[in-house]
C-alpha positions as CSV (number, residue, x, y, z in Angstrom):
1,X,-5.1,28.1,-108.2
2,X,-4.5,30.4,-105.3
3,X,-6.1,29.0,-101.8
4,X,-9.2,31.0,-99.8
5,X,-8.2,30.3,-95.9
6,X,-9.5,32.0,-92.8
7,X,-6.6,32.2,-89.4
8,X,-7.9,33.6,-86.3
9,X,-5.9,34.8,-83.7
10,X,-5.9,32.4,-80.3
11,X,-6.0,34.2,-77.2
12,X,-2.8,31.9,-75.2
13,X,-0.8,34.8,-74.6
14,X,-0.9,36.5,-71.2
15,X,1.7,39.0,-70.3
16,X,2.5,38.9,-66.7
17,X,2.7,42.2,-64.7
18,X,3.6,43.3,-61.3
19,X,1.1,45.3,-59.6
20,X,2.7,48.4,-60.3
21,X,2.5,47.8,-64.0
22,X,-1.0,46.4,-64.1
23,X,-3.0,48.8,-66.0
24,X,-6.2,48.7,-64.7
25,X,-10.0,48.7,-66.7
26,X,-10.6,51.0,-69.1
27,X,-6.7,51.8,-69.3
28,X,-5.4,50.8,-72.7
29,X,-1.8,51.8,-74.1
30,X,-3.7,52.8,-77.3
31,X,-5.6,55.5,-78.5
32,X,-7.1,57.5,-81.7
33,X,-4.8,60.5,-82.8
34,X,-5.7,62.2,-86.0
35,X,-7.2,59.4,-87.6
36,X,-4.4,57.3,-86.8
37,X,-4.1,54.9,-83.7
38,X,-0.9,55.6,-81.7
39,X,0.9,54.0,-78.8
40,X,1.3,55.5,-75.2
41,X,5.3,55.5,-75.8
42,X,4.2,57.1,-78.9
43,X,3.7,60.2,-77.6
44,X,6.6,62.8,-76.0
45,X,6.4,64.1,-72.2
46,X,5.4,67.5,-73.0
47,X,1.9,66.0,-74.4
48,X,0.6,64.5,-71.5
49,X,-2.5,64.6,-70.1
50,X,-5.4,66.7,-73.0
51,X,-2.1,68.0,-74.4
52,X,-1.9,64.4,-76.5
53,X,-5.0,65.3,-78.6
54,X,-6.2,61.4,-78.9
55,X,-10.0,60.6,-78.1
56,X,-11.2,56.9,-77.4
57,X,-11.4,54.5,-80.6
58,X,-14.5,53.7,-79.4
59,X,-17.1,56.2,-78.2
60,X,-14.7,59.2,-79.4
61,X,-14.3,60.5,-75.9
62,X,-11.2,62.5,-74.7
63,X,-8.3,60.7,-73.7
64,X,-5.5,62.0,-71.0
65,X,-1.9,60.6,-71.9
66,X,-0.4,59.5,-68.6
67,X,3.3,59.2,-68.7
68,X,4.5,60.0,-65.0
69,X,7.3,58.2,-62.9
70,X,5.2,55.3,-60.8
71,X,2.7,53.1,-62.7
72,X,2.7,52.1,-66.6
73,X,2.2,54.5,-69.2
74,X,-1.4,54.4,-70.3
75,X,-4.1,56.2,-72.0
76,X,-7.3,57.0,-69.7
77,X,-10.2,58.4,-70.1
78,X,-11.1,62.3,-69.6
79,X,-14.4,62.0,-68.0
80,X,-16.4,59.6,-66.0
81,X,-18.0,57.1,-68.9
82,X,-19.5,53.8,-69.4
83,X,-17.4,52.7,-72.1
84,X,-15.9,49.2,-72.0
85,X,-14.7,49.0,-75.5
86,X,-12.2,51.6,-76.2
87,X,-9.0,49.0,-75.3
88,X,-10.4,46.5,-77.5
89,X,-11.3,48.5,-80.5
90,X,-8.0,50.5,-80.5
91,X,-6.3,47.5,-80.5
92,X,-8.2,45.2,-83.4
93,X,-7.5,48.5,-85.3
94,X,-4.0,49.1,-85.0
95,X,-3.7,45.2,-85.3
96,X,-4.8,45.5,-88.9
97,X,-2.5,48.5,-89.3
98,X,0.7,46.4,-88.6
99,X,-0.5,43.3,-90.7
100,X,-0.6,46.0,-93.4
101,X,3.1,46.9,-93.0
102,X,4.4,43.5,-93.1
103,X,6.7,42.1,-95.4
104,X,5.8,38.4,-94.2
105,X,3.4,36.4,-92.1
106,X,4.1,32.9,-89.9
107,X,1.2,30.7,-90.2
108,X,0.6,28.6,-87.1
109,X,0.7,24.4,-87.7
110,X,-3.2,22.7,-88.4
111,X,-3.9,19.0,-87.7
112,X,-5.8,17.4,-90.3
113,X,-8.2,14.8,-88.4
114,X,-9.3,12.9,-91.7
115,X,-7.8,9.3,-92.2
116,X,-4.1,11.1,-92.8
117,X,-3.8,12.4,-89.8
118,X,-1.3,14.7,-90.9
119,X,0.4,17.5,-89.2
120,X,1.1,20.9,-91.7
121,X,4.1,22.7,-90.1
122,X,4.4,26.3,-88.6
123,X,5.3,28.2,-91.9
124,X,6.7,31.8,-92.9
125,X,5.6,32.8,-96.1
126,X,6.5,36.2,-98.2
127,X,3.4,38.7,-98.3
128,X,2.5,40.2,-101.7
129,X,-0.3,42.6,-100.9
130,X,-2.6,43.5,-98.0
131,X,-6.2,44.3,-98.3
132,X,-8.1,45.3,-95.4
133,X,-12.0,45.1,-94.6
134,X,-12.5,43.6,-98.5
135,X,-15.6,42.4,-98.8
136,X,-15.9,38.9,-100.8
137,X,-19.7,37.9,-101.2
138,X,-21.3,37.5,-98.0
139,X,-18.0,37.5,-95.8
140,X,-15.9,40.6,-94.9
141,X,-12.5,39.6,-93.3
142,X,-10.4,41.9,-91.5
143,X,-8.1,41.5,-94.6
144,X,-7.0,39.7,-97.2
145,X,-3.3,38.6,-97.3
146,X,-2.1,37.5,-100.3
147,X,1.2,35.7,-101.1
148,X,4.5,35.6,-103.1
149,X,3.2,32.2,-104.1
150,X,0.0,32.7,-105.1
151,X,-2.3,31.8,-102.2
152,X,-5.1,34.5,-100.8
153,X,-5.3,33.9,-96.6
154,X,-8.5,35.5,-95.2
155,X,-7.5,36.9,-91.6
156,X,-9.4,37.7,-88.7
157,X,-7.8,39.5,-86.0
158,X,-9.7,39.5,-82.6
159,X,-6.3,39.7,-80.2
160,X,-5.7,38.9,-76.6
161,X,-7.2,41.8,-74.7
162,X,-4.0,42.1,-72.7
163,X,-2.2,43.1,-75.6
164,X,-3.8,46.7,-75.5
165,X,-1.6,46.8,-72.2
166,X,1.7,45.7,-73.7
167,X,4.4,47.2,-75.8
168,X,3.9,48.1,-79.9
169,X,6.8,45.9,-80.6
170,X,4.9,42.7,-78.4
171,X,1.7,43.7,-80.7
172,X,3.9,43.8,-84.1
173,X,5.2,40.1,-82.9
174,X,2.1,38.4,-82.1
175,X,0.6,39.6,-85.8
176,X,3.8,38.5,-87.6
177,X,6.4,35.8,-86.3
178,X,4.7,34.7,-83.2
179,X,2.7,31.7,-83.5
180,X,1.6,32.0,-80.0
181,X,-1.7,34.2,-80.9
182,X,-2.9,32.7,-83.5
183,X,-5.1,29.5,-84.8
184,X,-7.2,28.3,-87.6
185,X,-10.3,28.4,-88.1
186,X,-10.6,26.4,-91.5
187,X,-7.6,25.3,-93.7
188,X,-8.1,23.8,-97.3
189,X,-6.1,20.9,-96.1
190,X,-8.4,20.5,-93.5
191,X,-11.9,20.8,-94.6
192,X,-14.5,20.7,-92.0
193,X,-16.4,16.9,-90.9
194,X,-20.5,17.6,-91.3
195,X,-22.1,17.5,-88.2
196,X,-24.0,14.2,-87.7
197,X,-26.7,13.5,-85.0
198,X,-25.3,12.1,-81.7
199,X,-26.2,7.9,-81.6
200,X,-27.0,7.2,-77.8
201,X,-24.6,4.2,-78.3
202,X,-22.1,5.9,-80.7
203,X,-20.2,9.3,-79.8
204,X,-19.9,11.6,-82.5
205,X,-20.5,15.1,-83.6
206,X,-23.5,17.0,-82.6
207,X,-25.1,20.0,-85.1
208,X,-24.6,23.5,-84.0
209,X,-27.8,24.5,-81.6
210,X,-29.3,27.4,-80.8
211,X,-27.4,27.3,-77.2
212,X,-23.7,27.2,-79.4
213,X,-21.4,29.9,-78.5
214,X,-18.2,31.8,-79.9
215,X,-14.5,31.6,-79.4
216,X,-14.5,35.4,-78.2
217,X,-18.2,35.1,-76.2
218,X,-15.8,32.4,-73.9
219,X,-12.5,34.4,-73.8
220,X,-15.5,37.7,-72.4
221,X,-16.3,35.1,-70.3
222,X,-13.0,34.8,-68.3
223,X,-12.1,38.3,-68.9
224,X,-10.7,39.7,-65.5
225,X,-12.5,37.5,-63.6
226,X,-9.4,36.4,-61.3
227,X,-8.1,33.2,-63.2
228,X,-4.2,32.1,-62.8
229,X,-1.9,32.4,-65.4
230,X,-1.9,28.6,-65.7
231,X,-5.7,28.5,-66.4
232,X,-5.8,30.8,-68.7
233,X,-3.3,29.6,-70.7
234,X,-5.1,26.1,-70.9
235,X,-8.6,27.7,-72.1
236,X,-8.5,27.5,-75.5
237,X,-7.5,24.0,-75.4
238,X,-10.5,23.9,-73.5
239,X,-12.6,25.4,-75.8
240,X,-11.1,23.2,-78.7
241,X,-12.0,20.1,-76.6
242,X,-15.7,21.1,-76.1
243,X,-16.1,21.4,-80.2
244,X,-14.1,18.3,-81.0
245,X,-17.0,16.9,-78.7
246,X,-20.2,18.8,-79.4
247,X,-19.5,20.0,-83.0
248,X,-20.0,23.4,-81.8
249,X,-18.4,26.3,-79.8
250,X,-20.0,26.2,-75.8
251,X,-22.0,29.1,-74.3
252,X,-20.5,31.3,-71.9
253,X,-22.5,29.2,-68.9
254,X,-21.2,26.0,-70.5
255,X,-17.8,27.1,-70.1
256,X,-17.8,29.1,-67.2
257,X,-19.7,25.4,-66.0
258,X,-17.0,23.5,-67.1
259,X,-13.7,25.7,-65.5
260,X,-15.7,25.7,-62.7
261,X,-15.8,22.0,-62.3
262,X,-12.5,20.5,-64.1
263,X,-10.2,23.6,-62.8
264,X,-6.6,22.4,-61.2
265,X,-6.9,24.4,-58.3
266,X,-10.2,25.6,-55.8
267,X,-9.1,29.4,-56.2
268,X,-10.2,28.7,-60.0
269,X,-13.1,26.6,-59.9
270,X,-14.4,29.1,-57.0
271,X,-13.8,32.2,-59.8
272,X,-15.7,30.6,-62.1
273,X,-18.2,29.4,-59.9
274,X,-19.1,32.8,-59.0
275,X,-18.7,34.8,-62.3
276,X,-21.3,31.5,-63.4
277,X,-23.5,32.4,-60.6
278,X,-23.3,36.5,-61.7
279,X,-24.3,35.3,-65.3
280,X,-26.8,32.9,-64.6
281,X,-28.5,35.7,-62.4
282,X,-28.5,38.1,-65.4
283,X,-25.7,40.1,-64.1
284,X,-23.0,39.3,-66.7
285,X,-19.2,38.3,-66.2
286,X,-17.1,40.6,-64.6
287,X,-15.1,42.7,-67.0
């Protein structure tokens, strides 16, 4: 009997630029041609600027192609807009396009926490078909992968945001042989503990609340906010830690609260101080 899983890409990857390089917001090396999202090195010299004919994959507004001698290629936005999106959404989009093309998928290694305590390896396995946005009963993952050997994996691919800054061939990596980017979120050797009530004199699990948070509400969180490479490497082992503890993904506050007090250096605790003190006051992270 073939196995329903769901994998969900870990944002631990974080590409490390010089300042010349850095692309900076609302600068993405991916855009919307024709239908079809396309790469900055995607498109030839004599299409720069309107010439390339993309628009943003998110609000559809007209993209310039800039390809000059100085900074990073990148896409950028025509006119003056609002739109915070466009780099994520190309990105998620063209994600699904390479999983598509794939002729085989590395699965990342899951703990079982039950009395085994046993370790399922990293493994490659040979990809059958692809079906993207297939909806199955109340769920609709990003798509369906099924395998040589019978098995159906349900995929869900919200990438590392600094991806939309990197090469095609670093996005075509983290979807297929890196491990690096991805996690799971259930695996049928792995089935989820019920949440119990938390004893005053005996830790355990606490049910989800209305305060609980996501993966991707924390990774927002500490978007651009100034972190070191070192930190962010070490927040989703953060945000694992929190569950394992509370049964439950934190709040943006909670984990903004939590850099801010267990960070290894003051330069972090002292960014996460104040993008806590901008959310608390209603103003949002900075992003």
């Amino acid at each position: 009997m073939a196995s329903s899983t769901e994998e969900e890409g870990v944002a631990n990857y974080r590409p490390i630029y010089d300042a010349m390089n850095m692309l900076r917001p609302g600068e993405t090396a991916y855009a919307m041609k024709t239908g079809a999202i396309v790469h900055i090195d995607q498109i030839e010299a004599k299409e720069r600027g309107l010439a390339c004919g993309c628009v943003c994959a998110e609000c559809g507004g007209a993209m310039v192609a800039r390809k000059g001698d100085l900074r990073a290629h990148h896409f950028a936005h025509h006119a003056s807009t609002n739109c915070a999106g466009g780099a994520e959404t190309a990105l998620h989009l063209k994600g699904k396009e390479v999983l598509a093309t794939l002729s085989c998928l590395t699965l990342p290694s899951v703990l079982c926490l039950d009395n085994r305590r046993e370790l399922i390896p990293v493994e490659t396995v040979s990809i059958e078909s692809v079906e993207l946005e297939k909806t199955m009963g109340e769920i609709r993952p990003d798509a369906v992968v099924r395998t040589s050997d019978g098995r159906s994996i349900l995929v869900e691919i919200p990438l590392p945001f600094e991806l939309s800054r990197g090469e095609l061939s670093t996005l075509v990596e983290a979807i297929g042989s890196s491990i690096r980017c991805k996690g799971w979120i259930r695996h049928p050797a792995a089935p989820r503990r019920a949440p119990v009530s938390r004893d005053e004199n005996q830790p355990t699990t606490r049910a989800p609340t209305a305060g609980a948070g996501s993966k991707w509400d924390c990774r927002l969180a500490i978007r651009d906010i100034g972190l070191s490479t070192r930190e962010l490497d070490l927040a989703e082992s953060r945000i694992e830690v929190f569950y394992q503890a509370h049964g439950r993904y934190p709040s943006q506050a909670e984990f903004l609260g939590r850099i801010a007090r267990a960070a290894g250096n003051a330069a972090d605790r002292e960014c996460a101080g104040q993008a806590l003190a901008r959310l608390t006051a209603n103003e949002g992270p900075s992003c």
